[in-house]
C-alpha atoms as one frame of an Amber mdcrd trajectory, in Angstrom:
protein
 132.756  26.217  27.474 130.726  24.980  30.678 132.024  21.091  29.276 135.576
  22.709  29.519 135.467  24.098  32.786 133.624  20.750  34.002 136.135  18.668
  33.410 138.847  21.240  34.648 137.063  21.594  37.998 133.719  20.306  38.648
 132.963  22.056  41.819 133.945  25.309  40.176 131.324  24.556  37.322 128.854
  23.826  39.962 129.700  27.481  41.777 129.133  28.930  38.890 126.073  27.613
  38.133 124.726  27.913  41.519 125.482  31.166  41.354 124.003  32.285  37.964
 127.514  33.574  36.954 129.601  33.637  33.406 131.381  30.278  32.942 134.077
  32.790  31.358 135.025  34.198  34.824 135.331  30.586  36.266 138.977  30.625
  32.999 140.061  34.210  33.229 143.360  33.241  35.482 144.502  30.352  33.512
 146.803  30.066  30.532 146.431  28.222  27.416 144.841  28.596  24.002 142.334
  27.374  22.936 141.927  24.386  20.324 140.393  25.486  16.747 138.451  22.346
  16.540 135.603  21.907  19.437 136.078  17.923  18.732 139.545  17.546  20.555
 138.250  19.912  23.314 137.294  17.678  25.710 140.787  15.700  25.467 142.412
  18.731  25.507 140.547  20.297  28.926 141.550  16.909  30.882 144.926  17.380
  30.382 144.568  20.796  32.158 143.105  18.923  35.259 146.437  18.919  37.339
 147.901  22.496  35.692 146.097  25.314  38.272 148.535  28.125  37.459 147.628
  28.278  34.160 145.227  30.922  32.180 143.527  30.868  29.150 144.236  33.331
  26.174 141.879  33.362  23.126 143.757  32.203  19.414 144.604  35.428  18.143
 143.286  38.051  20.854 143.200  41.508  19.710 145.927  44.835  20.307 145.102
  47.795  21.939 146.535  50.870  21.838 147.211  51.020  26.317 149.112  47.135
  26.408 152.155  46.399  24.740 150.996  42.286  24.470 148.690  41.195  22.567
 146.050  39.431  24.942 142.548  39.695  25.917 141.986  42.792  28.233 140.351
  40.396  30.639 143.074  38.172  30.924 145.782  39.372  32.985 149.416  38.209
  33.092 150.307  35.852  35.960 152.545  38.122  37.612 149.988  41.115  37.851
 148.076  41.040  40.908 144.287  42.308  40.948 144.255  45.949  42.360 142.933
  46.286  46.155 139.403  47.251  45.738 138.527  50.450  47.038 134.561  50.567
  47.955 135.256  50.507  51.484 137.856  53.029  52.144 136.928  55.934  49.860
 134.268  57.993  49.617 131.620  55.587  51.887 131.801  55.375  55.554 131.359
  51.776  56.313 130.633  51.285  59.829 130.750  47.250  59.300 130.449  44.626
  56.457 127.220  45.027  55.901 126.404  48.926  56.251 127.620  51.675  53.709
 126.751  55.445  54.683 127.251  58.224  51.779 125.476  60.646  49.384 123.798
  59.055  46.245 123.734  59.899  42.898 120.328  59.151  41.277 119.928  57.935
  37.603 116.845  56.653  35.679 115.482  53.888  33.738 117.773  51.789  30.931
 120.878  53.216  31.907 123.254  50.874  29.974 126.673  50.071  30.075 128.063
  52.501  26.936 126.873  55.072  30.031 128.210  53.830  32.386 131.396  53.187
  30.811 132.176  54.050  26.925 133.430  51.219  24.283 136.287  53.394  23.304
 137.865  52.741  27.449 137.624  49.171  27.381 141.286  48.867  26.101 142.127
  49.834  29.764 143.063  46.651  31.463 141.932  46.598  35.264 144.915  44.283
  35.991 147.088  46.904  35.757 146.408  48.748  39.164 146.954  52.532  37.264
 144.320  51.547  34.642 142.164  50.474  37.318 142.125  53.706  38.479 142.076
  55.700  35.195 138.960  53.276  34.640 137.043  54.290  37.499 137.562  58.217
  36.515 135.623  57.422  33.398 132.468  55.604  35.309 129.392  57.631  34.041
 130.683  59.489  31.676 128.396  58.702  29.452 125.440  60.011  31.193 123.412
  62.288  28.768 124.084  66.168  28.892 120.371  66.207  31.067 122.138  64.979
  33.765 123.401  68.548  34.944 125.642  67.258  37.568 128.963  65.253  36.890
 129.163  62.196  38.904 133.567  62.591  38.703 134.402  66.193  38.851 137.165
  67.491  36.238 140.522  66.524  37.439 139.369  63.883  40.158 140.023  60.510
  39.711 137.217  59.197  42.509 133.249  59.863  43.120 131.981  61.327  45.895
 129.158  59.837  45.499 129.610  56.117  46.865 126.094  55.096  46.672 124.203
  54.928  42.968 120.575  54.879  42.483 119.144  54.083  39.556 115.730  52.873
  38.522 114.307  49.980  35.705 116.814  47.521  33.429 120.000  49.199  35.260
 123.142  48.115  33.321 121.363  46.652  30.123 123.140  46.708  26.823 126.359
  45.014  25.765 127.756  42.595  28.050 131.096  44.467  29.323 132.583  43.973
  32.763 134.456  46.600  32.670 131.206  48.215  33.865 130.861  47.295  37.422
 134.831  47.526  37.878 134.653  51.306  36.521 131.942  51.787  39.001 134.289
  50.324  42.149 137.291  51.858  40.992 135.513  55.206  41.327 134.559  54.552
  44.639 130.973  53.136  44.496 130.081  50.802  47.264 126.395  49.240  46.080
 123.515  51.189  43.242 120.136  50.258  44.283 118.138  49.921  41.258 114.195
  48.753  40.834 115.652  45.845  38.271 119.176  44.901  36.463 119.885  43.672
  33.453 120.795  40.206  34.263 124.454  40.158  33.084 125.181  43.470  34.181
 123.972  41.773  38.280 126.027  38.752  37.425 129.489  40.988  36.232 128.705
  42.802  40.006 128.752  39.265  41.326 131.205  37.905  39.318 133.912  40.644
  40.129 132.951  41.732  43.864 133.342  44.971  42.908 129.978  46.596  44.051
 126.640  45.350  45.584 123.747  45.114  42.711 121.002  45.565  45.276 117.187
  45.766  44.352 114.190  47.993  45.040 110.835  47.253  46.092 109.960  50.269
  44.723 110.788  53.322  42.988 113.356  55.075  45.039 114.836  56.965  41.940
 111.709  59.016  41.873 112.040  59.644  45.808 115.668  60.360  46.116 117.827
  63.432  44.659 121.472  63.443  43.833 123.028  64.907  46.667 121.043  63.204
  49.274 122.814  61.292  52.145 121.962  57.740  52.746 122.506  54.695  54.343
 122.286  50.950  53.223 122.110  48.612  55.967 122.298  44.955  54.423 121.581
  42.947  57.432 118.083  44.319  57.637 117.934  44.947  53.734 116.526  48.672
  53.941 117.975  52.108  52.818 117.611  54.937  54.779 117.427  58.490  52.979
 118.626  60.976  55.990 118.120  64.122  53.740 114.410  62.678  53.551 113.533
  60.778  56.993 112.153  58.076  54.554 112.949  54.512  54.914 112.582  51.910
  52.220 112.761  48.099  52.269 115.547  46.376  49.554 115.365  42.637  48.249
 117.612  40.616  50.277 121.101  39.880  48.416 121.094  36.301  49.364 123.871
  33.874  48.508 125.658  36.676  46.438 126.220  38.630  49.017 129.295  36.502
  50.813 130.536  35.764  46.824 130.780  39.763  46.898 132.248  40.279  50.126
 134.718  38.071  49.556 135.933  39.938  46.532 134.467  38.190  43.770 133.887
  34.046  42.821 137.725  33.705  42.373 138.081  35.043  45.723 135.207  33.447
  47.984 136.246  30.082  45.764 140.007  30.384  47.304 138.300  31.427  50.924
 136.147  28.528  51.008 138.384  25.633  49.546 136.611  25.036  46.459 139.830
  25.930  44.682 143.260  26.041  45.720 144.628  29.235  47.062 147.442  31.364
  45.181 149.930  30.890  47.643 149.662  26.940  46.974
């Protein structure tokens, strides 16, 4: 796969690795199956060089029940545009790029993805802008019964809880990216955690949809649902106001501008390193 998307665009397989992402993510907009034998697939992938409006689609890609084509979930027909992102105009007050103000909703350790969003609502395709939606009302739903209070009320579609605190290994588990989109379709702007499962930070990264941002310590244990907060990014701290307490976050870094731009499709098109749709 990284050989294929090398010879397709080499400064898109150098993003990607610079930025510790999927190589998938760097295909998901293209259109073509793929050969059966890996011999021919370097031939095959420089013919693609000069065809950019073009996605890929696995050989014989599963049906589910909520499309009526049989593709990958993942991979989205040309002519459906990605939904606008909502973590900035719901339920958190963002006061600039960099600050998001709103009440938390505190998790533990090992919180993994069939929690945050159940294997049997991955047929939902986030392409399709009312599945997007329907995802995010099922973020969380797989929380334990301990967890006494619902992070989506019955009958709502959106949080309002736009900040998520968690604590150790947040988002481990199967790899499924439908788990950071269900989070930002609810309405989640970042979830602070003390450490991610790596492909769960890279899926965050990958689709722009929330900030994965890191602890220096255990907040978790410091915070309670319900509290009011504020994340300031430029100064990489998190301010509980229900507490008075302040606590320092790791520094985003380089991911942060990938996220802000909506994603590594989108900060690719923003900073030339691909050509935009319009072209």
């Amino acid at each position: 796969m990284k050989t294929l998307v090398c010879l397709i665009n080499c400064r898109l397989e150098i993003f990607a690795v610079h930025f510790d992402v999927d190589v998938a993510f760097c295909t998901r907009y293209r259109t073509v199956t793929f050969p059966t034998s890996r011999c021919c697939l370097d031939a095959w992938a420089m013919k693609l060089w000069a065809k950019p409006n073009v996605r890929f689609e696995y050989p014989k890609p599963p049906l589910h029940s909520s499309t009526t084509h049989h593709q990958n979930p993942w991979l989205p027909r040309a002519a459906a545009p990605r939904p606008t992102r909502l973590r900035h105009s719901l339920t958190a007050e963002s006061t600039n790029a960099t600050t998001f103000h709103g009440i938390c909703y505190v998790v533990g350790d090992n919180i993994d993805t069939d929690q945050i969003i159940p294997a049997e609502y991955l047929t939902l395709v986030p392409s399709n802008p009312a599945e997007y939606e329907k995802l995010g009302s099922y973020a969380l739903i797989g929380l334990p019964a301990s967890y006494e209070t619902r992070f989506i009320e019955p009958n709502e579609m959106k949080t309002k809880y736009s900040i998520v605190i968690g604590g150790d290994n947040f988002g481990c588990g199967s790899s499924r990216e439908h788990a950071p989109v269900a989070l930002g379709a609810a309405g989640v702007a970042a979830v602070v955690a003390e450490s991610y499962a790596r492909i769960f930070f890279r899926n965050s990264v990958a689709t722009g949809e929330i900030y994965p941002l890191e602890s220096e310590v255990r907040i978790c244990e410091e915070c309670k649902t319900g509290d009011v907060v504020t994340i300031e990014l430029a100064e990489s701290r998190l301010i509980n106001h229900t507490t008075g307490k302040e606590y320092k976050l790791k520094p985003i870094g380089d991911a942060g501008p990938v996220i802000e731009a909506g994603g590594i499709f989108a900060y690719a098109r923003k900073t030339g390193m691909i050509p935009s749709q319009s072209c």
